[in-house]
Chimera marker file (.cmm) of the C-alpha trace (Angstrom):
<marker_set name="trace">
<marker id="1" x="-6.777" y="-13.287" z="8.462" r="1" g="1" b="0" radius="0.5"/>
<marker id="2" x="-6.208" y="-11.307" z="4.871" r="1" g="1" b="0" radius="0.5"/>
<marker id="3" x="-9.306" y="-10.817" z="2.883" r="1" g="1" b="0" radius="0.5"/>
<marker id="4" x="-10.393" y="-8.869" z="-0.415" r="1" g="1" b="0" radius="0.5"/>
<marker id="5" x="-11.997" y="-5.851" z="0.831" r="1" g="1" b="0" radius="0.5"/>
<marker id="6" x="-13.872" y="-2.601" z="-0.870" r="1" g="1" b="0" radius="0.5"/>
<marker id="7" x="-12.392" y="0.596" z="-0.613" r="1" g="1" b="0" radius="0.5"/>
<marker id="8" x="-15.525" y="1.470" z="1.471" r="1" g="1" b="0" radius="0.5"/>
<marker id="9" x="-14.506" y="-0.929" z="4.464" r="1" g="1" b="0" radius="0.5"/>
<marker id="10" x="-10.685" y="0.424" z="4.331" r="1" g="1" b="0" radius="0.5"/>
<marker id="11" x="-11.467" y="4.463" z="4.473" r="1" g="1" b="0" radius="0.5"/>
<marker id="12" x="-11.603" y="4.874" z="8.371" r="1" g="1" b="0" radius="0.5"/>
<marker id="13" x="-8.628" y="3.417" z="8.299" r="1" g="1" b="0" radius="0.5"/>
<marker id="14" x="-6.753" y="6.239" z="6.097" r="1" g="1" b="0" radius="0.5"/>
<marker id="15" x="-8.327" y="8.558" z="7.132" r="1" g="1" b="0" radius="0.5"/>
<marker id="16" x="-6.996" y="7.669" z="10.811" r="1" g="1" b="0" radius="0.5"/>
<marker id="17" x="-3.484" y="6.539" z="10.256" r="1" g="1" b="0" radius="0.5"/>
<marker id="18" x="-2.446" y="8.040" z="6.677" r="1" g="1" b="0" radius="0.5"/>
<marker id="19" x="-4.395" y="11.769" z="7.369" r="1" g="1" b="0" radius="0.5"/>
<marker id="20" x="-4.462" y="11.374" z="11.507" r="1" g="1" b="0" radius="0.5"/>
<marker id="21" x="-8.363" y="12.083" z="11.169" r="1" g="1" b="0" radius="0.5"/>
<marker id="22" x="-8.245" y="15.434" z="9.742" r="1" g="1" b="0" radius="0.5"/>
<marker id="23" x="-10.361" y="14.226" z="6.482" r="1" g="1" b="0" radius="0.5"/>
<marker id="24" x="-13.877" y="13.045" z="5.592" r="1" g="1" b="0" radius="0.5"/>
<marker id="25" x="-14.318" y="9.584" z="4.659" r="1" g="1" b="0" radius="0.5"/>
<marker id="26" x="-15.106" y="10.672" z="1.382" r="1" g="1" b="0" radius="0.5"/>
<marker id="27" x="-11.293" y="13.121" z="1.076" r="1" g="1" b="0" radius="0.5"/>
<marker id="28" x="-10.125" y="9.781" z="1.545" r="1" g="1" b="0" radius="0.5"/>
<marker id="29" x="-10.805" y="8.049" z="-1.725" r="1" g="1" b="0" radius="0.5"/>
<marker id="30" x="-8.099" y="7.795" z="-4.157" r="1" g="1" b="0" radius="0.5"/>
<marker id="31" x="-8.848" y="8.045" z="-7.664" r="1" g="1" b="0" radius="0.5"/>
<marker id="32" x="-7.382" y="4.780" z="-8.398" r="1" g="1" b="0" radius="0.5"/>
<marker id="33" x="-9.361" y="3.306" z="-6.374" r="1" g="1" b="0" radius="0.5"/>
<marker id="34" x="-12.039" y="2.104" z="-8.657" r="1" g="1" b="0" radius="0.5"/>
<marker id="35" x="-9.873" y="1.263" z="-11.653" r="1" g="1" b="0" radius="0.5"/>
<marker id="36" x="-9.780" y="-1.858" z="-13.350" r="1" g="1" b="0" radius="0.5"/>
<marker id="37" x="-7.469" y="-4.201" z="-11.713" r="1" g="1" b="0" radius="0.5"/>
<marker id="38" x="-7.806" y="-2.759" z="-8.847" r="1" g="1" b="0" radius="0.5"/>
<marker id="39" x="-7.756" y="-4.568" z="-5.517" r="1" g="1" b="0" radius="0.5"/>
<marker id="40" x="-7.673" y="-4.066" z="-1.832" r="1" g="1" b="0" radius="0.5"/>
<marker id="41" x="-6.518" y="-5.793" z="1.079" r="1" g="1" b="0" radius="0.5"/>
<marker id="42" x="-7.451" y="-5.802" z="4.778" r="1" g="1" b="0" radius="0.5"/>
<marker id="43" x="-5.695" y="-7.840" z="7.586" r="1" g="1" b="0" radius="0.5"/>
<marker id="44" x="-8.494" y="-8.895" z="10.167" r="1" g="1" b="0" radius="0.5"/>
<marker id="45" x="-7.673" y="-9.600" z="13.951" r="1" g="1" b="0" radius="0.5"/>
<marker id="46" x="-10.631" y="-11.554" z="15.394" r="1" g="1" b="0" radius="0.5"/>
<marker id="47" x="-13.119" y="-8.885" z="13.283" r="1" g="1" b="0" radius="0.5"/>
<marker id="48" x="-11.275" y="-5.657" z="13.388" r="1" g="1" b="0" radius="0.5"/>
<marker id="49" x="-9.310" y="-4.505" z="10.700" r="1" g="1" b="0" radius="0.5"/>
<marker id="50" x="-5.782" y="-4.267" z="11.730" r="1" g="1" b="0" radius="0.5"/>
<marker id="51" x="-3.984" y="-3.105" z="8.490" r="1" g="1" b="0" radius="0.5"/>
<marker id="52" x="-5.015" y="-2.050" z="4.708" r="1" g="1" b="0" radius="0.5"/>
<marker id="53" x="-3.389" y="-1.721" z="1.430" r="1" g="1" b="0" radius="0.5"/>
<marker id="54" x="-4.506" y="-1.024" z="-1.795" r="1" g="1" b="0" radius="0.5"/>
<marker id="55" x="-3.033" y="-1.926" z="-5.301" r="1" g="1" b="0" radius="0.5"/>
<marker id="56" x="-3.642" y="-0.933" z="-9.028" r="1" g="1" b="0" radius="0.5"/>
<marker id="57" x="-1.876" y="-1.646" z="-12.031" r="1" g="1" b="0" radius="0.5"/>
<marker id="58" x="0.397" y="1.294" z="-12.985" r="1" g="1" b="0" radius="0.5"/>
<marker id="59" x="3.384" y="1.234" z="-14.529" r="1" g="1" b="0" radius="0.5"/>
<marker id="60" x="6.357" y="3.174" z="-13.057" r="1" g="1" b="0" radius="0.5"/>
<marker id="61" x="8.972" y="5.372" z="-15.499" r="1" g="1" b="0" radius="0.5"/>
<marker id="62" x="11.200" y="2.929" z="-17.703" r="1" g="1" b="0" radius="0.5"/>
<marker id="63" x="10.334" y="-0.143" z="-15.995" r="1" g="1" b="0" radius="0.5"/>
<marker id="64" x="9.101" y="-2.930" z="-18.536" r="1" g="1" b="0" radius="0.5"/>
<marker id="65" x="6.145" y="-5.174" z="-17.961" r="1" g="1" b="0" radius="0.5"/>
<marker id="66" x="3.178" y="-5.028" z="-15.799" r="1" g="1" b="0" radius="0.5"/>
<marker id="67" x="3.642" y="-2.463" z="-12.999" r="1" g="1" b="0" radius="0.5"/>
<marker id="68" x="1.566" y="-2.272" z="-9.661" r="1" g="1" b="0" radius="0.5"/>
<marker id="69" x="1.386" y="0.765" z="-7.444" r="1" g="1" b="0" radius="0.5"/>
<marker id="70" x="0.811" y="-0.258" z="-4.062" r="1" g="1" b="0" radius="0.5"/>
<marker id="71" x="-0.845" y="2.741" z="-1.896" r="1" g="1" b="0" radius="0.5"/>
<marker id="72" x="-2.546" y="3.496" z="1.263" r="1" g="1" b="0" radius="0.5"/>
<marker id="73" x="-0.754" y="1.376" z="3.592" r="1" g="1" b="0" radius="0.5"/>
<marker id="74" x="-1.536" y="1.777" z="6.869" r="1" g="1" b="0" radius="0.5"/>
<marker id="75" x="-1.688" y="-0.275" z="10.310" r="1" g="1" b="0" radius="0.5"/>
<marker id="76" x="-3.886" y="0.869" z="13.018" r="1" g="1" b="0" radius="0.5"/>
<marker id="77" x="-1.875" y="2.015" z="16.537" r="1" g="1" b="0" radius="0.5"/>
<marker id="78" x="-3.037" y="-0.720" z="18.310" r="1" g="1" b="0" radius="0.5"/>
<marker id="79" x="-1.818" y="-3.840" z="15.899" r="1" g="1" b="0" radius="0.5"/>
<marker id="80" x="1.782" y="-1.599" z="14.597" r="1" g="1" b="0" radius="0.5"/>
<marker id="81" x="5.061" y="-4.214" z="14.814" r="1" g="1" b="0" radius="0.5"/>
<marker id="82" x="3.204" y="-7.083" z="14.867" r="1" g="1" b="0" radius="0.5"/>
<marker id="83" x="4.066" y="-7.826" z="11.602" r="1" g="1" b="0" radius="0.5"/>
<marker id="84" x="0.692" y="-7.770" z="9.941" r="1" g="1" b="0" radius="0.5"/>
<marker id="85" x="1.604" y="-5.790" z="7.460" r="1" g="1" b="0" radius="0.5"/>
<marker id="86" x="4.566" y="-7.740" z="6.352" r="1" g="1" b="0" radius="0.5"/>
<marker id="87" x="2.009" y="-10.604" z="6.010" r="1" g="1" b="0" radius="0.5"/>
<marker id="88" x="-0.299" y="-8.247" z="3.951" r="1" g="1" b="0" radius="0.5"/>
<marker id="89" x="2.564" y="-7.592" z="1.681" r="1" g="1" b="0" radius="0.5"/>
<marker id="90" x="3.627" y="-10.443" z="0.937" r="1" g="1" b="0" radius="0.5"/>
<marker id="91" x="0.300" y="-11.718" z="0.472" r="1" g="1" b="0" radius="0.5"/>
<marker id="92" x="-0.347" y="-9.166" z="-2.457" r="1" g="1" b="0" radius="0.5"/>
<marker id="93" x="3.193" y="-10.685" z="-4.126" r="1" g="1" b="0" radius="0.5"/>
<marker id="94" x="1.991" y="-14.030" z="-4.326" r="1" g="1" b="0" radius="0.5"/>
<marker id="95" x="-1.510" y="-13.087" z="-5.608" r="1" g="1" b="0" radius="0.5"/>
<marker id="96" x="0.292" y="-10.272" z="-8.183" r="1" g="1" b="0" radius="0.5"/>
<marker id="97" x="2.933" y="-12.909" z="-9.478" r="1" g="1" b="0" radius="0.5"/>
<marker id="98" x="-0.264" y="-15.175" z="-10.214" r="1" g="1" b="0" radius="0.5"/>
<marker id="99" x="-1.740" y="-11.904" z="-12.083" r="1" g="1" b="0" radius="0.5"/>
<marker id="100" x="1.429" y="-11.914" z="-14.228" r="1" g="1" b="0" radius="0.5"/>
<marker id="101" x="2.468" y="-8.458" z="-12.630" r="1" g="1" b="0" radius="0.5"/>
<marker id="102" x="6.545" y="-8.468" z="-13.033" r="1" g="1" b="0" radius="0.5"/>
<marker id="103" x="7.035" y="-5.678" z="-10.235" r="1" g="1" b="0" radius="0.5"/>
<marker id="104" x="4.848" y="-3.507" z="-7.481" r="1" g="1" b="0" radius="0.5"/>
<marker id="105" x="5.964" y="0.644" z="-6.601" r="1" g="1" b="0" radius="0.5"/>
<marker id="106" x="5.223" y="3.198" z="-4.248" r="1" g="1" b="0" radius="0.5"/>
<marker id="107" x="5.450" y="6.186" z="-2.884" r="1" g="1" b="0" radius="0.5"/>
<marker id="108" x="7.015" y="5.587" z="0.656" r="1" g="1" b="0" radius="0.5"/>
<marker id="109" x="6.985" y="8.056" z="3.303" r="1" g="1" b="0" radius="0.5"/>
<marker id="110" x="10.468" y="8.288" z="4.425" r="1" g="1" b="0" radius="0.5"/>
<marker id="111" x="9.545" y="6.617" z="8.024" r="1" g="1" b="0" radius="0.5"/>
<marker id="112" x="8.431" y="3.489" z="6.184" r="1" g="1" b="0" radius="0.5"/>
<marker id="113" x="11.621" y="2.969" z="3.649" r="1" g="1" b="0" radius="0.5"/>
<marker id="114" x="13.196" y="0.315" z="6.391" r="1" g="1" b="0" radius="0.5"/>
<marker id="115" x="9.965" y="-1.899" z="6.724" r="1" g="1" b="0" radius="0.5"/>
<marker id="116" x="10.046" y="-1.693" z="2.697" r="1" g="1" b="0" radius="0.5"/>
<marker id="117" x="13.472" y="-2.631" z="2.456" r="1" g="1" b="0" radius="0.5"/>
<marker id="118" x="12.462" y="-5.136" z="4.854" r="1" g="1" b="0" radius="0.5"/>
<marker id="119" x="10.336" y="-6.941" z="2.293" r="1" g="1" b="0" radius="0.5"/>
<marker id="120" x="12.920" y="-6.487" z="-0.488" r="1" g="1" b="0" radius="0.5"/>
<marker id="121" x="11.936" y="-2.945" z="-1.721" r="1" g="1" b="0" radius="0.5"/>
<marker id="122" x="14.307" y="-0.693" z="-2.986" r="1" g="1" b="0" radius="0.5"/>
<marker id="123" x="14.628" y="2.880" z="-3.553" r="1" g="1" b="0" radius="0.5"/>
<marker id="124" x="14.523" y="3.972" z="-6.880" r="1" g="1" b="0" radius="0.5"/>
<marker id="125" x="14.308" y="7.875" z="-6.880" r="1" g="1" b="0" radius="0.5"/>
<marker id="126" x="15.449" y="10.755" z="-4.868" r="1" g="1" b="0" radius="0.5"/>
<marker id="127" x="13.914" y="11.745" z="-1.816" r="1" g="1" b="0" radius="0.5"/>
<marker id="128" x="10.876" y="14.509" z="-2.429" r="1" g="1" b="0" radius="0.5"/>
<marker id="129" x="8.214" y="15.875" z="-1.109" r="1" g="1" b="0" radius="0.5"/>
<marker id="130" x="4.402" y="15.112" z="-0.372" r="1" g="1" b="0" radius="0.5"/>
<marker id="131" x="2.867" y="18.682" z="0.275" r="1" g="1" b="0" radius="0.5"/>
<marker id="132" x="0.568" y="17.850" z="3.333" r="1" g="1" b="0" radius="0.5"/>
<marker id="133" x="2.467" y="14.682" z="4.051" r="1" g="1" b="0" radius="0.5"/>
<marker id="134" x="6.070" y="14.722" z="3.870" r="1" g="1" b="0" radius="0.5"/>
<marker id="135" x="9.339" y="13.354" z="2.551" r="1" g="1" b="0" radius="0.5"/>
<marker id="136" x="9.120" y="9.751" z="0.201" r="1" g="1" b="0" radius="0.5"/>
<marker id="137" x="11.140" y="7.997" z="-1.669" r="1" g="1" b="0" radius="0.5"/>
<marker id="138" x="9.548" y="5.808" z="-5.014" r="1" g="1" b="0" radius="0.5"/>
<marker id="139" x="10.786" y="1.896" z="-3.738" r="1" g="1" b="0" radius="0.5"/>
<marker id="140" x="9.923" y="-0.932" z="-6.525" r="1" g="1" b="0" radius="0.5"/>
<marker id="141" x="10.029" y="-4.891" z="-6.128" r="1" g="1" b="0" radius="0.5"/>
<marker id="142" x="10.702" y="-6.952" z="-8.706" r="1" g="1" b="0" radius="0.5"/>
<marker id="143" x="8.072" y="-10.004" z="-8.831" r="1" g="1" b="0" radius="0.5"/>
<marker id="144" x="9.372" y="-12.075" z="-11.462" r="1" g="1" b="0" radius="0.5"/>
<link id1="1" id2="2" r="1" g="1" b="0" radius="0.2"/>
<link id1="2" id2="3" r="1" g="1" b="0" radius="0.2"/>
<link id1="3" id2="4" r="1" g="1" b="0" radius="0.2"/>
<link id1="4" id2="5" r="1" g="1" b="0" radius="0.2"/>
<link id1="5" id2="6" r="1" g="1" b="0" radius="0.2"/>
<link id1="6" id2="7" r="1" g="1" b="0" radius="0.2"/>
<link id1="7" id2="8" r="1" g="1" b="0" radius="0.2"/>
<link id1="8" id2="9" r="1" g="1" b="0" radius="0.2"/>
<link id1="9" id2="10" r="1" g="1" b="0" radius="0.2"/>
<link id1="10" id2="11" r="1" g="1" b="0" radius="0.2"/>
<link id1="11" id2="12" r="1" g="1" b="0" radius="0.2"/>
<link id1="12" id2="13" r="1" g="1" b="0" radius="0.2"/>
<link id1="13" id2="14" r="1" g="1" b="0" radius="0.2"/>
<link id1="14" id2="15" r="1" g="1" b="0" radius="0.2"/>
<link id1="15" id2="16" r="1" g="1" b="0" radius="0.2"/>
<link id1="16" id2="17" r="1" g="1" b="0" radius="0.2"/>
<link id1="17" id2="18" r="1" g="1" b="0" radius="0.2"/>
<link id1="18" id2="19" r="1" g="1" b="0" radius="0.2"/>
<link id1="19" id2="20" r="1" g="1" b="0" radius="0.2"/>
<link id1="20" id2="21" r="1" g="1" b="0" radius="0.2"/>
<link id1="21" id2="22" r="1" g="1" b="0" radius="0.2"/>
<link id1="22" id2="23" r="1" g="1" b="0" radius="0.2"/>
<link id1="23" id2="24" r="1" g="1" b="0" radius="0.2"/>
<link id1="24" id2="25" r="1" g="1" b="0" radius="0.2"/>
<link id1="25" id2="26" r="1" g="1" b="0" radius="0.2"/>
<link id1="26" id2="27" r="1" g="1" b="0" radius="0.2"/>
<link id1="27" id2="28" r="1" g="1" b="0" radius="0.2"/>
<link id1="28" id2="29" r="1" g="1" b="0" radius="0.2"/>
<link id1="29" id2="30" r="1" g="1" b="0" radius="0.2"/>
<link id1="30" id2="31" r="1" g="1" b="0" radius="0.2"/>
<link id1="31" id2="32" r="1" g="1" b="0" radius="0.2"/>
<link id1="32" id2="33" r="1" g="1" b="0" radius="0.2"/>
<link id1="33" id2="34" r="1" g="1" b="0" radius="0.2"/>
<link id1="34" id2="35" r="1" g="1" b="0" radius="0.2"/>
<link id1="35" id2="36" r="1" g="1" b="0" radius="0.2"/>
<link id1="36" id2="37" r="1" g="1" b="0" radius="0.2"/>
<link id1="37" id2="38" r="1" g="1" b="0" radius="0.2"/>
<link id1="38" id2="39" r="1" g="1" b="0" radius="0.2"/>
<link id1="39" id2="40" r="1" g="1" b="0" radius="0.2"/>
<link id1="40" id2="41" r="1" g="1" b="0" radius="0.2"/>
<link id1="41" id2="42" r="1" g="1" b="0" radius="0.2"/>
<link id1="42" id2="43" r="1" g="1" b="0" radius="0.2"/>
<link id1="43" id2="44" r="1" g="1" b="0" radius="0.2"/>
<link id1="44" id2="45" r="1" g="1" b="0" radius="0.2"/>
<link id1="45" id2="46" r="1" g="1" b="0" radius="0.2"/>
<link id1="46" id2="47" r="1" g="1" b="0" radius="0.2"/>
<link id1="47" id2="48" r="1" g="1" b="0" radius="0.2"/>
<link id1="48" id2="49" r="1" g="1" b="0" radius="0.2"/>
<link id1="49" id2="50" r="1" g="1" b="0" radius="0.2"/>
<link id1="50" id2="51" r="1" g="1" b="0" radius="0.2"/>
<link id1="51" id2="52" r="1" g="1" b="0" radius="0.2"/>
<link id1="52" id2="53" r="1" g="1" b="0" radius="0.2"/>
<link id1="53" id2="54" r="1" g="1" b="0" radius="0.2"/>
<link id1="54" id2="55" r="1" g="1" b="0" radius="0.2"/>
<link id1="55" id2="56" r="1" g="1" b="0" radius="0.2"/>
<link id1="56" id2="57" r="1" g="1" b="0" radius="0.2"/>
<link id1="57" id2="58" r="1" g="1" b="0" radius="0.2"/>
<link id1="58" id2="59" r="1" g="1" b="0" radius="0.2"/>
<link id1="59" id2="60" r="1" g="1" b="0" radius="0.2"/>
<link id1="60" id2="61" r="1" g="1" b="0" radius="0.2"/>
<link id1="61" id2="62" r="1" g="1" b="0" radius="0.2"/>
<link id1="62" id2="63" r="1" g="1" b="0" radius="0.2"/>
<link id1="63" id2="64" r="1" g="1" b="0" radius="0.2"/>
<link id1="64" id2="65" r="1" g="1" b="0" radius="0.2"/>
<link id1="65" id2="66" r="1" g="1" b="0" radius="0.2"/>
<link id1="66" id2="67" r="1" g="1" b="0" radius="0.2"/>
<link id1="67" id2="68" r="1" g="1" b="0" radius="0.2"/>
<link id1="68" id2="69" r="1" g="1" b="0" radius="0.2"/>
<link id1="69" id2="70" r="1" g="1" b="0" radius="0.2"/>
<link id1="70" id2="71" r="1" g="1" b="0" radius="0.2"/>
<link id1="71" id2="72" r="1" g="1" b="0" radius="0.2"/>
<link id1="72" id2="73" r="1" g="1" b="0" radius="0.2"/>
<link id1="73" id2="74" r="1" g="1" b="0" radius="0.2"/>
<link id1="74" id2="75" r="1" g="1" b="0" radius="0.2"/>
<link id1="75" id2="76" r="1" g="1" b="0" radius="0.2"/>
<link id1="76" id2="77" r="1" g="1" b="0" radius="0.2"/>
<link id1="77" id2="78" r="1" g="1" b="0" radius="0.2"/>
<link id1="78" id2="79" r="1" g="1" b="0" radius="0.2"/>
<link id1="79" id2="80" r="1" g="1" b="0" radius="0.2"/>
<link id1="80" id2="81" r="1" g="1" b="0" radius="0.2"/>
<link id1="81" id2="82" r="1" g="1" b="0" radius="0.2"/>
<link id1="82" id2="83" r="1" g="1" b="0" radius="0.2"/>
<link id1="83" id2="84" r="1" g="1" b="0" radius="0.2"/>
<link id1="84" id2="85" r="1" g="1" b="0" radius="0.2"/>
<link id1="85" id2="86" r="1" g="1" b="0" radius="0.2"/>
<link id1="86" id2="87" r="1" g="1" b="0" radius="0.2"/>
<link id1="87" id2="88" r="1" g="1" b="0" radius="0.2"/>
<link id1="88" id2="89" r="1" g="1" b="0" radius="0.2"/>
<link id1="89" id2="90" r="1" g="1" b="0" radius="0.2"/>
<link id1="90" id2="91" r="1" g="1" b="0" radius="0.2"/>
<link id1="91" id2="92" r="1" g="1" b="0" radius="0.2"/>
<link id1="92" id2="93" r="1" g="1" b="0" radius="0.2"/>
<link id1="93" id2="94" r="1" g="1" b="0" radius="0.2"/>
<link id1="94" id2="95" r="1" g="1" b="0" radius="0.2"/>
<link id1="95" id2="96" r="1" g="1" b="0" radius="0.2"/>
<link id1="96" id2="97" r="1" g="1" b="0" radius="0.2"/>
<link id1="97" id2="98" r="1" g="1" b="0" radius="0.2"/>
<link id1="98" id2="99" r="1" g="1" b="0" radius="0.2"/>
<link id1="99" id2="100" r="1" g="1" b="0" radius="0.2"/>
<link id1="100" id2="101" r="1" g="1" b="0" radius="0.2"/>
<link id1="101" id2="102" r="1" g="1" b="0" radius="0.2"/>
<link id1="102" id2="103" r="1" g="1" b="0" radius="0.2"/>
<link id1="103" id2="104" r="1" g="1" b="0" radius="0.2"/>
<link id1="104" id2="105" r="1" g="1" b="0" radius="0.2"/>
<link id1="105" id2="106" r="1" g="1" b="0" radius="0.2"/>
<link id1="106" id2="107" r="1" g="1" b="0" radius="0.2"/>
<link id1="107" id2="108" r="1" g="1" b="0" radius="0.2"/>
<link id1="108" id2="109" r="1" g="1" b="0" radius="0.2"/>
<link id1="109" id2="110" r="1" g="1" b="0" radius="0.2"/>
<link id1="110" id2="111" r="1" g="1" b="0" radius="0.2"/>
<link id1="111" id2="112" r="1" g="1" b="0" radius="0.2"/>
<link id1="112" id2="113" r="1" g="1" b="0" radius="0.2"/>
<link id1="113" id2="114" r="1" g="1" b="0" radius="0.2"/>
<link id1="114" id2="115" r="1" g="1" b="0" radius="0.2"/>
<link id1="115" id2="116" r="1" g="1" b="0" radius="0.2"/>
<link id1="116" id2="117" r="1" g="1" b="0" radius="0.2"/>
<link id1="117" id2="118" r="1" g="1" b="0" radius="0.2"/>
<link id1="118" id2="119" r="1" g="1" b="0" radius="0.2"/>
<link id1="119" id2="120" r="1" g="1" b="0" radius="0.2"/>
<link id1="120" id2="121" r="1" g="1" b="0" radius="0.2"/>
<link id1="121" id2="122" r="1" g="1" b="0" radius="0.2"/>
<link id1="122" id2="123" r="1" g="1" b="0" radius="0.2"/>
<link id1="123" id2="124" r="1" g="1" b="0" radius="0.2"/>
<link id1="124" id2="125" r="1" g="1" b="0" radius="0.2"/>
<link id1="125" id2="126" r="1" g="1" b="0" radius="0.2"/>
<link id1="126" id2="127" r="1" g="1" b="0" radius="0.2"/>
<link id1="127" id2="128" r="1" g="1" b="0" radius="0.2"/>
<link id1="128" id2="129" r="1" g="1" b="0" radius="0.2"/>
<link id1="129" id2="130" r="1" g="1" b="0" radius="0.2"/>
<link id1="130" id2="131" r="1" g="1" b="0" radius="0.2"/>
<link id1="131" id2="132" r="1" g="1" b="0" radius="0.2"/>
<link id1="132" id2="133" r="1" g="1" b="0" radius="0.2"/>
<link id1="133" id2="134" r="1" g="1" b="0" radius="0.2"/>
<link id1="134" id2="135" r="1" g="1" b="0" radius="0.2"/>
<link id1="135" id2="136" r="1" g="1" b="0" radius="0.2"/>
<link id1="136" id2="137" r="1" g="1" b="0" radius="0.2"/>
<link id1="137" id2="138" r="1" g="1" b="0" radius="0.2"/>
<link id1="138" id2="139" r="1" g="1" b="0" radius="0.2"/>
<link id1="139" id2="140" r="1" g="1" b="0" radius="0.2"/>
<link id1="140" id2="141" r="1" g="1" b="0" radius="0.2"/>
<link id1="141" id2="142" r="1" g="1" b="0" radius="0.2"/>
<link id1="142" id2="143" r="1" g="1" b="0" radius="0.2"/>
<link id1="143" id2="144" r="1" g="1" b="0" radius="0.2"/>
</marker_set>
C-alpha cells in the first residue's frame, strides 16, 4: 500500500539504503525536505516500509513549466525487484499530473539509470560525480 508519509518515518530508510548506515538520522534530512510542495511517499508491505521517495517542486535548467525533483529513492534489501518502487513512481506521476507539474528530475546514481528508463526517464546530462556517492546522470520525465 502507498501512503503520504513525513520525512521523519522515511529517514531509517536513507540512512540504510542511500548512506549504508554510516549517518545519523538527523545527516539524513535533506534541505528540501520541508519546502512547500513538498511530499513524500512510502510503499507499506503488511506495516513495514518497503520503499521511499521524496518529491519537491524544482525546476531543472531550460525546462519550461512546473518542475519536480524526485530524491531519496530507496528500497529496503529485503523488498528490491519486486517492483514496489515502480508502483511508487508511478504513483507520484498520477498525483503530480493532478498538481499541474509538466515534468519530474533527478539525480540518478548510475546503477539506477535502467529502472529509470524503465519508467520512461531519460538522461538529460553527462555523467558526473556525487563526492561520497558516486557517478549520476540528471534523467527527466515529461508529465504532460
Amino acid at each position: 500500500m502507498i501512503r503520504f508519509i513525513k520525512v521523519d518515518e522515511l529517514l531509517h530508510v536513507r540512512n540504510e539504503v542511500l548512506r549504508e548506515g554510516r549517518l545519523t538520522l538527523d545527516e539524513c534530512r535533506f534541505p528540501s525536505d520541508d519546502n512547500e510542495g513538498n511530499f513524500h511517499l512510502g510503499y507499506f508491505v503488511d506495516d513495514e516500509l518497503a520503499c521511499i521517495a521524496s518529491f519537491h517542486p524544482q525546476s531543472y535548467g531550460e525546462f519550461v513549466g512546473t518542475g519536480y525533483q524526485l530524491r531519496g529513492m530507496a528500497t529496503t534489501e529485503k523488498y528490491r525487484g519486486q517492483g514496489f518502487g515502480n508502483q511508487l513512481v508511478n504513483f507520484a506521476l498520477v498525483y503530480l499530473r493532478g498538481q499541474q507539474a509538466d515534468y519530474l528530475w533527478c539525480n540518478a546514481r548510475k546503477k539506477a539509470v535502467r529502472f529509470y528508463s524503465g519508467l520512461g526517464f531519460e538522461i538529460v546530462s553527462p555523467e558526473f560525480e556525487v563526492p561520497g556517492i558516486g557517478p549520476h546522470h540528471v534523467m527527466y520525465v515529461k508529465i504532460r
